[in-house]
SEKE-562826 format. One line per field, with one value per residue (C-alpha): residue number from 1; residue in three letters; x, y, z; chain. Coordinates in nm, 3 decimals, m for minus. Example, Ala and Ser with C-alpha at 12.3 -4.5 7.8 and 13.67 -1.06 7.14 Angstrom:
<pts>
num: [1,2]
residuo: [ALA,SER]
u: [1.230,1.367]
v: [m0.450,m0.106]
w: [0.780,0.714]
cadena: [A,A]
</pts>
This chain:
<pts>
num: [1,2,3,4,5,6,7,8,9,10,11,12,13,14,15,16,17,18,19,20,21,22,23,24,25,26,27,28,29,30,31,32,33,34,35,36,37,38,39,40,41,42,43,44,45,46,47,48,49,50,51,52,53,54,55,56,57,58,59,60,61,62,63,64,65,66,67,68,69,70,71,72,73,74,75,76,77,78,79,80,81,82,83,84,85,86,87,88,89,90,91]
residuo: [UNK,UNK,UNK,UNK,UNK,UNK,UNK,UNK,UNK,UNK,UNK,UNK,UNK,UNK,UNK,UNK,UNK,UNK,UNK,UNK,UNK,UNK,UNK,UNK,UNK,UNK,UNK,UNK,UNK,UNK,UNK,UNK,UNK,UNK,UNK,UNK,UNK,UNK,UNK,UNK,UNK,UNK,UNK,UNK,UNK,UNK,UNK,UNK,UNK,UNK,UNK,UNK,UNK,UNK,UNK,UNK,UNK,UNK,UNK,UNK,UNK,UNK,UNK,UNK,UNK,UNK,UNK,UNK,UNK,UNK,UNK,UNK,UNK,UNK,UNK,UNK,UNK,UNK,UNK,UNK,UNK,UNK,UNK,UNK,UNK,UNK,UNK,UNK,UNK,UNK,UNK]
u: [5.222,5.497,5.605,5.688,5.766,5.516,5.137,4.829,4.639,4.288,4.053,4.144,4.032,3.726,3.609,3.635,3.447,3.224,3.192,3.177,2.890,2.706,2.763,2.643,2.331,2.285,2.313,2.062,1.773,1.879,1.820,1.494,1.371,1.457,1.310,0.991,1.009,1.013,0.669,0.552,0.709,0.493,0.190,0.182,0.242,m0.047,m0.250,m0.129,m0.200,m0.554,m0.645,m0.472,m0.708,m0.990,m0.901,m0.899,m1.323,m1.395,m1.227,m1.411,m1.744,m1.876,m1.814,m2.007,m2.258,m2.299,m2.314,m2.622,m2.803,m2.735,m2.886,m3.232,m3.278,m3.298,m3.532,m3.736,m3.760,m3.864,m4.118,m4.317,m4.303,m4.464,m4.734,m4.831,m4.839,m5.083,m5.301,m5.308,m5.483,m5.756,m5.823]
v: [3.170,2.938,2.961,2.692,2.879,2.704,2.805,2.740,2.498,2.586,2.391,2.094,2.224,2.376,2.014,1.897,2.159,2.089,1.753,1.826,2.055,1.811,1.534,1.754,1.838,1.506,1.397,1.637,1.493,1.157,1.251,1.366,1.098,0.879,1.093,1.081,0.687,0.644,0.870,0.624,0.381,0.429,0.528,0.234,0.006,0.155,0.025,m0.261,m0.300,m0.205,m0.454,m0.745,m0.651,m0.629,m0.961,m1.113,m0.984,m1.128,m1.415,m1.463,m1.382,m1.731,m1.869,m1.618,m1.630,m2.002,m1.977,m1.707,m1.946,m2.181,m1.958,m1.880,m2.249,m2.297,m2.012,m2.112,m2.444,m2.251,m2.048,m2.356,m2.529,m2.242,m2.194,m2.552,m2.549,m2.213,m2.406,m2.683,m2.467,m2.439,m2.100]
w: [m0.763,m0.917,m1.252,m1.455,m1.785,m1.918,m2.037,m1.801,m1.950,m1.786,m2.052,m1.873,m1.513,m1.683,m1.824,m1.509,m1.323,m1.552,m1.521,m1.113,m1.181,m1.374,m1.085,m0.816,m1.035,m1.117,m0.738,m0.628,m0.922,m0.747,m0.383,m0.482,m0.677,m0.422,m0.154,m0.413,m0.489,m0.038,m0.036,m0.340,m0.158,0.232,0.019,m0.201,0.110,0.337,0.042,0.090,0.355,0.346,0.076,0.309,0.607,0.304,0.194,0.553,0.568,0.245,0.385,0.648,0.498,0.348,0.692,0.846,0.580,0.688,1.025,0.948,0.712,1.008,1.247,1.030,0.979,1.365,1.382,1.153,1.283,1.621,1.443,1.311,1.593,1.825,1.511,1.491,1.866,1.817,1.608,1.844,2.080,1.851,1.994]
cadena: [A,A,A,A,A,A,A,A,A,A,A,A,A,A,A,A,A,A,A,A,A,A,A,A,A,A,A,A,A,A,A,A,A,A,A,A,A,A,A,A,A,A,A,A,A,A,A,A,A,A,A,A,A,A,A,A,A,A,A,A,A,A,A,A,A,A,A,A,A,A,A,A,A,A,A,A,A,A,A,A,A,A,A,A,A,A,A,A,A,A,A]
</pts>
C-alpha cells in the first residue's frame, strides 16, 4: 500500500458506492418494467388485433345482410308463383 502521509478519505468512495448501488438497483426495476411494459406490450397488440379482424365482419355484414334480403325476395317471388300456379290447377 502507498503512503502518502496523508489521511484516507473513504466518505468519498462510500458516496459513491452508494450511489453505484443505487444505479444498479435502479437498473434492475428498469429491466423489469420494461420486460413487463413488452408482455403489456404483445398482449395489448393481440387485442388488437382481434378487434381489427372483428371490425372487418361487422364490416362486411350489411352487405351480406343485403345480399340475404336479396335472396328471400327471389324466393318469395318463386313461392307465389308455384302457389298461383297450384291454384291454377284447380285441383
Amino acid at each position: 500500500m502507498l503512503k502518502t502521509g496523508r489521511p484516507v478519505d473513504t466518505e468519498a468512495l462510500d458516496r459513491l458506492e452508494e450511489k453505484v448501488k443505487l444505479l444498479v438497483a435502479l437498473i434492475g426495476r428498469l429491466r423489469t418494467e420494461q420486460a413487463r411494459m413488452a408482455d403489456e406490450h404483445q398482449k395489448v397488440s393481440k387485442e388488437l388485433d382481434a378487434a381489427r379482424a372483428k371490425l372487418q365482419e361487422v364490416e362486411g355484414a350489411p352487405a351480406e345482410i343485403a345480399s340475404l334480403k336479396d335472396e328471400r325476395d327471389v324466393i318469395r317471388a318463386r313461392v307465389s308463383s308455384l302457389l298461383e300456379q297450384l291454384e291454377g290447377l284447380n285441383l
